[in-house]
C-alpha positions, -999 to +999 in steps of 0.1 A: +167+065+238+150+099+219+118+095+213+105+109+173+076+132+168+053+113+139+051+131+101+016+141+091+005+157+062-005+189+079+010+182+115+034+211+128+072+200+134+085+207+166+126+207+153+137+206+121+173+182+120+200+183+090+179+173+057+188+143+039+194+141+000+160+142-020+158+137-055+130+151-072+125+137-107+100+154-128+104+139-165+075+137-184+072+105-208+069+113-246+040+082-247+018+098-218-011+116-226-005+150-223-017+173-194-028+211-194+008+232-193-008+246-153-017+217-142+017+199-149+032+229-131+011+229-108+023+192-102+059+201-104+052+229-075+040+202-056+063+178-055+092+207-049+072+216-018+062+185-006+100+173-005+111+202+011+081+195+041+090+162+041+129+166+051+122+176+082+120+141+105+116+158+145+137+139+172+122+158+204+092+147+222+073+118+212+032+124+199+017+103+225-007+080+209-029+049+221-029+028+191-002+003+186+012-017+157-026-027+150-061-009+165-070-019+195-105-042+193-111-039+228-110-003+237-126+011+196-150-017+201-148-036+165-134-069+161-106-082+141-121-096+111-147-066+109-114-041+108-100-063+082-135-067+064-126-033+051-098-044+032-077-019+014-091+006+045-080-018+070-053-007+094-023-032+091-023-064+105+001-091+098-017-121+081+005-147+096+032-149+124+066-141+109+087-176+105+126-175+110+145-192+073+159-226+084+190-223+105+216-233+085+208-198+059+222-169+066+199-137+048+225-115+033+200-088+015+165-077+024+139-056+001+113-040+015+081-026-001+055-006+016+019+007+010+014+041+027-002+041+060-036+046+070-054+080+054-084+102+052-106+094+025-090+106-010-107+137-024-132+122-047-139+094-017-148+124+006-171+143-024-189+111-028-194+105+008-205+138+018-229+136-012-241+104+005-245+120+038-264+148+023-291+125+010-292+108+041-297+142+062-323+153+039-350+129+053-383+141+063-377+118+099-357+087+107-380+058+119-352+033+126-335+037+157-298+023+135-299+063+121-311+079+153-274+097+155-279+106+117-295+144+119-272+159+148-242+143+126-218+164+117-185+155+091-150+159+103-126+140+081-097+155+063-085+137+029-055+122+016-034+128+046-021+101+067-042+096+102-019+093+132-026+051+131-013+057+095+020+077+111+018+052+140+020+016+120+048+028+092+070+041+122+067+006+140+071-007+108+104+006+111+115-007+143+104-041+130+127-040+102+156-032+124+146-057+149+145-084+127+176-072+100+199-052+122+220-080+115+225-069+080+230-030+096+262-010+101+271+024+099+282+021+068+256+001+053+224+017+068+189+008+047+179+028+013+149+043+010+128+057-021+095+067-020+063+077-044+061+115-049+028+116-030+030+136+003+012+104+022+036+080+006+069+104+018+054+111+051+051+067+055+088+068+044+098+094+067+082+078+096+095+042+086+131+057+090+122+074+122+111+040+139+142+027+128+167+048+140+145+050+173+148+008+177+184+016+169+185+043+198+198+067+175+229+045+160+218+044+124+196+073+108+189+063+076+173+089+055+143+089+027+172+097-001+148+092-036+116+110-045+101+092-076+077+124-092+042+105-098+047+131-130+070+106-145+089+073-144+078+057-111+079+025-102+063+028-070+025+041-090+002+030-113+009+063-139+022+050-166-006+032-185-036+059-198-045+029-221-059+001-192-093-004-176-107-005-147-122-023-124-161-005-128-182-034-146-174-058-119-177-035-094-213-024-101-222-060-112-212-069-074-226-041-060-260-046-077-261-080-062-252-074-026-265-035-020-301-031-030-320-049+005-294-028+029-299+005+007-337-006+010-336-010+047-317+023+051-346+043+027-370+026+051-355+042+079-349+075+062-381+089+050-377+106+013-335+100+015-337+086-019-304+069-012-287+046-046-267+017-037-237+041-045-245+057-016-250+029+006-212+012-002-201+051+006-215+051+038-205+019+046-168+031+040-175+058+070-171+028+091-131+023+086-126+059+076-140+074+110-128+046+132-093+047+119-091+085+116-108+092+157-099+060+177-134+057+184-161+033+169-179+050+146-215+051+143-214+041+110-198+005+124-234-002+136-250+003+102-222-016+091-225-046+112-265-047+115-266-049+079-241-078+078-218-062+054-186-077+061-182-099+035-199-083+006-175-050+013-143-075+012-152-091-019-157-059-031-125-045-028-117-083-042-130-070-075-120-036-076-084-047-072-079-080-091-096-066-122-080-024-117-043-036-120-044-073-115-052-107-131-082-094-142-069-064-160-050-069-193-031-040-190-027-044-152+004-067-141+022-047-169+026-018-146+047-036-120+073-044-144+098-022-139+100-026-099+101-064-107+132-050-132+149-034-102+145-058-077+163-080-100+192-059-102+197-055-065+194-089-059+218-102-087+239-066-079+237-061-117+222-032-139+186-028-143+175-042-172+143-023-182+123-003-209+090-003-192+086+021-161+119+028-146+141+062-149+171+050-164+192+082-155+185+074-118+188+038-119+223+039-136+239+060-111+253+047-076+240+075-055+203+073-066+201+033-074+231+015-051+236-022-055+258-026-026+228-021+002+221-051+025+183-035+031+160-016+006+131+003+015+106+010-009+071+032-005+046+025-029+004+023-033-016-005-032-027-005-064+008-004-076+013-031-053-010-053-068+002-049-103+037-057-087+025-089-072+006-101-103+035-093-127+055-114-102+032-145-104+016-140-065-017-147-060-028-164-089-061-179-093-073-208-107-103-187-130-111-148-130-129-139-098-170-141-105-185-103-101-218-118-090-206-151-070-179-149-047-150-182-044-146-192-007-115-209-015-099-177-034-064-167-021-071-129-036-083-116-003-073-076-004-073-076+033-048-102+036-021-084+004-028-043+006-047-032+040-030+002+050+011-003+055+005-034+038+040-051+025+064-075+008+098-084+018+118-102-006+148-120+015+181-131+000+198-158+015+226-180+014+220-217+022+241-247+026+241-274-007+265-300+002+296-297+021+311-267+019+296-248-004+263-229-002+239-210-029+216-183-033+180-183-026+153-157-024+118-159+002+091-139-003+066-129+029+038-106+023+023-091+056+044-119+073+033-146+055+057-166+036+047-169-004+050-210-019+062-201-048+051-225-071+063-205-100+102-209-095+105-245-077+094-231-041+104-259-010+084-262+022+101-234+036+089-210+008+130-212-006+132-210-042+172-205-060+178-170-070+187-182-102+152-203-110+133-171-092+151-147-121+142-170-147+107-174-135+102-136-142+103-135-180+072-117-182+095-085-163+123-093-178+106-091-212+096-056-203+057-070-206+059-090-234+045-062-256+020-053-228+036-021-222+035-005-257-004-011-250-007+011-229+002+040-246-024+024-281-048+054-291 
């Protein structure tokens, strides 16, 4: 069986194989505010470059590598719920054992969406963190014995890039996929794949296709074949709406209720560090970022668990997400419209249907939007994600998550919908009625675990008819229901 080298952001290729079809699509929309004439060529540049990298999947020697399909607890030394404590920087972890459809279906088509694997902190992340780590260095002395490894510190992390466990988990996400669907898999019907135009969101694709053609030992190779430019149409990012919110108010109304006695205790400890509560939730994140990125238990996992953060830094990614493009955002669910739209259309194998977000020249042609595939692969962000799922009707709560007092019974739980190579898989089935005949029914799993579906007739098995799941997504279907002419208001 060959063995696959793993795609990073700035890792060397050791072969270069025969490159698979990319489209780049770099179409600027009329309703977007505008950007400076270099920077949208700069942006054009980059996504030319980035697809050219990103053909290049290795088949030689595999990277050896100690994680698995989730970190190890034992060897880094942080427990489970800790790692997934940190949410949307959690590495991936299913939230619930997959569970076969009843026997007497038969899944006939399988989508797939993907958030990117695990990364370095994003560029403003890493400015903001070094700032905090700056303040923290500048201390006269350090009286408490939690920051005694504080002054020979030195920071190492890159940004935006995947980290091998981010290269690790999307390639076994792969050989899941063909484990579980190769029933649906021939050489002439071999999984399509699209992907974001960010380089960490096409190196998660290209390592996705890898793992599957390794589980396959080599017998189907499917390729990334679609580049969506995050300069235009995409469905798979949140760029399309310069008119919504964000999540800020309820971030900092959370954060000024849970952060002032730890920054306290770390000013205490850190004579004349003048440290904000902004730059105690940034050193906080250190914890995931440096574990995930060295294998190793970071330091910062010690300030993390002695000052009990776990569950204030989990409902604060809570917030951030359900009111940056979910429930809580008015101009949030609008932006997964036009996926919704395309899913549709593969699952009925009809047109998409859409005026929201989609690129109709690609999704009216055959080569770059096929309806005849049994498995689609989609890569995608997780705050893209989110919008998806709360166009969709997912995750819905019963009132507005509370900035300053967390619901224990809340079903938005970040770590349990977008942790790093978080996903969906929408299943198409055909089930038995009565007799002979049989109709169509979609189930929905996120990270594994199977969605009611309360919003389309859902049974105990999570089955709903494809017919009452299509009609269930008016909102989509309705382009947003005026929603997305909002976002371009001025």
């Amino acid at each position: 069986m060959p063995a696959v080298d793993l795609v990073l952001h700035d890792q060397p290729f050791a072969a270069l194989v025969k490159a698979p079809l990319l489209t780049v699509v770099i179409r600027a929309d009329p309703r977007r505010k505008s950007r400076h004439p270099l920077a949208s060529h700069a942006a054009m540049m980059f996504s030319i470059l980035a697809s050219l990298l990103f053909m290049c999947v290795a088949y030689g020697k595999a990277v050896p590598h100690s994680w698995s399909q989730s970190l190890d607890t034992t060897s880094v030394g942080v427990a489970r719920n800790v790692q997934q404590s940190w949410s949307m920087y959690s590495p991936y972890f299913p939230a619930e054992t997959y569970r076969q459809p009843p026997a007497s279906c038969k899944i006939t088509q399988v989508n797939i969406i993907q958030r990117h694997g695990a990364r370095f902190p994003t560029s403003g992340a890493s400015k903001r963190i070094k700032a905090a780590l700056a303040k923290l260095q500048s201390a006269a002395n350090f009286t408490d014995p939690l920051l005694s490894f504080v002054e020979d510190y030195t920071y190492s992390l890159g940004q935006d890039s995947l980290v091998a466990l981010g290269a690790t988990q999307s390639s076994e996400a792969g050989k899941e996929a063909f484990s579980r669907y190769s029933s649906l898999i021939s050489g002439a019907n071999i999984p399509f794949v699209r992907a974001s135009g960010s380089d960490r969101v096409i190196a998660t694709a290209n390592n996705w296709t890898a793992g599957f053609a390794l589980a396959s030992a080599g017998r189907f190779k499917p390729v990334l074949s679609v580049i969506l430019s995050e300069a235009g149409n995409d469905t798979l990012d949140d760029n399309m709406c310069p008119a919504a919110g964000d999540s800020d108010p309820q971030v900092n109304e959370w954060l000024a209720q849970f952060a002032p006695p730890m920054t306290a205790r770390l000013n205490a400890g850190a004579h004349g560090a003048n440290l904000t509560d902004t730059d105690t939730y940034n050193l906080l994140t250190m914890c995931a970022f440096e574990t995930v990125a060295t294998e190793k238990r970071s330091h910062f996992c010690d300030i993390y668990e002695e000052l009990n953060a776990k569950d204030a830094f989990a409902y604060n990614a809570d917030l951030d997400k359900f009111y940056g493009t979910g429930y809580g955002q008015p101009l949030g669910p609008v932006q997964g419209v036009g996926y919704i739209n395309e899913l549709i259309a593969r699952l009925t194998t009809q047109p998409v249907l859409d005026h929201t977000q989609t690129n109709s020249t690609l999704d009216s042609s055959a080569d770059t939007f096929p309806l005849n595939r049994t498995l689609y692969a989609d890569f995608s962000h997780d705050n893209q994600m989110v919008a998806i799922f709360s166009a969709m009707g997912l995750f819905k709560q019963r009132a507005p998550l509370n900035p300053t007092q967390p619901d224990a019974a809340r079903t938005f739980r970040v770590q349990r919908i977008v942790p790093f190579s978080g996903r969906m898989v929408v299943e198409r089935l055909e089930c038995p009625r009565s007799g002979r005949t049989s109709s169509q029914y979609v189930r929905l799993l996120v990270n594994d675990a199977v969605q009611p579906l309360e919003f389309c007739g859902g049974d105990s098995n999570g089955l709903c008819k494809l017919d009452a799941f299509v009609a269930s997504q008016a909102y989509a279907r309705n382009d947003g229901e005026g929603d997305f002419e909002k976002c371009f208001a001025t």
